[in-house]
C-alpha positions in Angstrom: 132.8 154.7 28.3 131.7 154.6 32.2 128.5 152.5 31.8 131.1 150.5 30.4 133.5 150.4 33.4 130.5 150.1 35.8 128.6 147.1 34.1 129.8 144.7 36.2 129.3 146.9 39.9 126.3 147.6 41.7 125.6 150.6 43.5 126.4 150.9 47.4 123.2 150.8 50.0 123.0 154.0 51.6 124.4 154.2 55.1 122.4 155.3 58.4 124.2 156.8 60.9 123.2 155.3 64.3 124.9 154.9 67.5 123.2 151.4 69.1 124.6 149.5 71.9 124.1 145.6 71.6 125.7 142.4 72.7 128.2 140.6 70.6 129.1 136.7 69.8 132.2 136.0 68.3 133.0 132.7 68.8 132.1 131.5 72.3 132.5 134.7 74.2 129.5 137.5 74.2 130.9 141.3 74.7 129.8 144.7 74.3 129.7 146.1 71.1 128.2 149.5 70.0 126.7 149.9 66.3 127.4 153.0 64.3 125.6 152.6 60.9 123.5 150.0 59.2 122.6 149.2 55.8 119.6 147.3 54.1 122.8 144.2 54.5 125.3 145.5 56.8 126.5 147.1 59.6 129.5 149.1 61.0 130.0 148.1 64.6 132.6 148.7 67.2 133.9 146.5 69.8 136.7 145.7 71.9 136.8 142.6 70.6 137.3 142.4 67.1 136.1 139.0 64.3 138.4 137.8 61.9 137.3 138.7 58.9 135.2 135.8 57.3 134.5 134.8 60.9 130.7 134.6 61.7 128.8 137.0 64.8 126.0 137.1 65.9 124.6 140.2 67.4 121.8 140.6 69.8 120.0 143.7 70.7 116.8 143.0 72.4 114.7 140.5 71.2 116.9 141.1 67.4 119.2 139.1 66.6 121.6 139.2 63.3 124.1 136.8 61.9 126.3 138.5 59.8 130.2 137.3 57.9 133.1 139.9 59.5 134.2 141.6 56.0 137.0 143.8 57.1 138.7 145.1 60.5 140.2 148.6 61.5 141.3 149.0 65.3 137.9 148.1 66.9 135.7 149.0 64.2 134.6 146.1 61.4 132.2 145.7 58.8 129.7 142.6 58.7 128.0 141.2 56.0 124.5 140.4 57.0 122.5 136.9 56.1 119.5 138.4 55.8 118.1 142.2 55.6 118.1 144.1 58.7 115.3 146.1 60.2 116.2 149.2 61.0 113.2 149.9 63.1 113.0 146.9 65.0 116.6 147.7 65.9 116.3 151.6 66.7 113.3 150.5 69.2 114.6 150.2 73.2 114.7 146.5 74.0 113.6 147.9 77.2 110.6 149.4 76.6 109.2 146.5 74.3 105.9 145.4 75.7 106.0 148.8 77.9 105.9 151.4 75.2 102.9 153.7 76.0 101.7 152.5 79.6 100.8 154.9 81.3 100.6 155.2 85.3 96.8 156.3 87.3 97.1 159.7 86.2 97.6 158.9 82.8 101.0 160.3 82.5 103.3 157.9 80.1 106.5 156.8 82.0 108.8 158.5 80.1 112.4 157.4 82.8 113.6 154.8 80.1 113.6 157.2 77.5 116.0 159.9 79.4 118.0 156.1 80.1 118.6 155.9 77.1 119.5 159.3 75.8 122.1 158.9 78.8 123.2 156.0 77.8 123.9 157.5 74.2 126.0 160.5 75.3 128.0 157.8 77.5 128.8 156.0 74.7 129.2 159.0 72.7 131.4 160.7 75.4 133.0 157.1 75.5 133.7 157.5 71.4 135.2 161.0 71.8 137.7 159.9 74.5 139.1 157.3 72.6 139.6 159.8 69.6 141.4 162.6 72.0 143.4 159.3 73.3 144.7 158.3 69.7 145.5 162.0 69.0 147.4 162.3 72.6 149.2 159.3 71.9 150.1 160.5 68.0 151.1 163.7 69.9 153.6 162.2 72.2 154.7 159.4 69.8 156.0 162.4 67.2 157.5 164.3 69.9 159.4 161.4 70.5 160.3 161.0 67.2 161.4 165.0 66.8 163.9 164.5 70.1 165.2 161.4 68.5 165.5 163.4 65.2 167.3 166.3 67.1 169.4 163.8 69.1 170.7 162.0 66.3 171.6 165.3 64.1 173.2 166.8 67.5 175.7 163.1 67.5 176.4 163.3 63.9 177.4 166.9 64.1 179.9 166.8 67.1 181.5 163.3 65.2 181.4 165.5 61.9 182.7 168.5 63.5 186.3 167.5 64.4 187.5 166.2 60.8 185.9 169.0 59.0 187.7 171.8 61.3 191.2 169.8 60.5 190.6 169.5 56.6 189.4 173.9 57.0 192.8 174.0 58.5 194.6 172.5 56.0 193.1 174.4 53.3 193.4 177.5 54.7 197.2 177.4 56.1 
């Protein structure tokens, strides 16, 4: 019965996690976006800037570029569909350090600075993820607060209008 129900789906590309900063096209304007996973066809990215979804990007990062279709928006994440298969390890290389990767100064030690650049530049954009989490749970925090004073504001009306007729009609019954 389900190879019946799953006849007409194919299976979903594994995922790799991956936190990638790049350069974003979505119409005219290029901004920063960050990628998070990427598939043999797609991508999750973040961005401040969010596509319409069926709108085109085109992302940069380094000498990579990929063309991919916006398939669905969430806040500043998105999915895109890619036009051709990505290359994970063309993208996971530093476009820095292409053409640089294992040069190595008079002493023969390998400059090694853009590496620790980069790992910095990962915990900044992972400190940079964070923050924006503890944000939305600060602001769901206050906003339901709000909602509980409201809440207790409301009952607090309703029971001092209530409280009159219902201390007349106790009256009346009892005497």
């Amino acid at each position: 019965m389900s190879s019946v129900l799953q006849q007409g789906f194919k299976q979903r590309d594994p995922r790799i996690k991956v936190l990638l900063p790049s350069r974003m096209r979505v119409g005219s304007a290029w901004v920063d976006a960050c990628i998070h996973n990427v598939s043999s066809r797609g991508m999750l990215v973040a961005s401040d800037e969010t596509p319409r979804p069926g709108s085109y990007v085109e992302i940069r990062r380094g000498r990579n570029v990929i063309i991919g279709r916006a398939v669905w928006t969430k806040g500043r994440f998105f999915g895109i569909r890619t036009q051709e298969r990505v290359d994970l390890a063309a993208l996971k290389e530093d476009p820095r350090a292409a053409g640089r990767r294992g040069a190595a100064d008079a002493s023969g030690q390998v400059e090694r600075r853009n590496e620790d650049r980069l790992r910095k530049e990962a915990a900044v954009a992972r400190a940079l993820e964070r923050n924006r989490a503890m944000a939305r749970i600060g602001q769901f925090c206050l906003i339901a607060l709000a909602a509980a004073a409201a809440c207790v504001l409301v009952a607090a009306t309703v029971y001092k209008v209530l409280i009159v007729p219902m201390t007349h009609i106790q009256q009346a019954l009892g005497g």
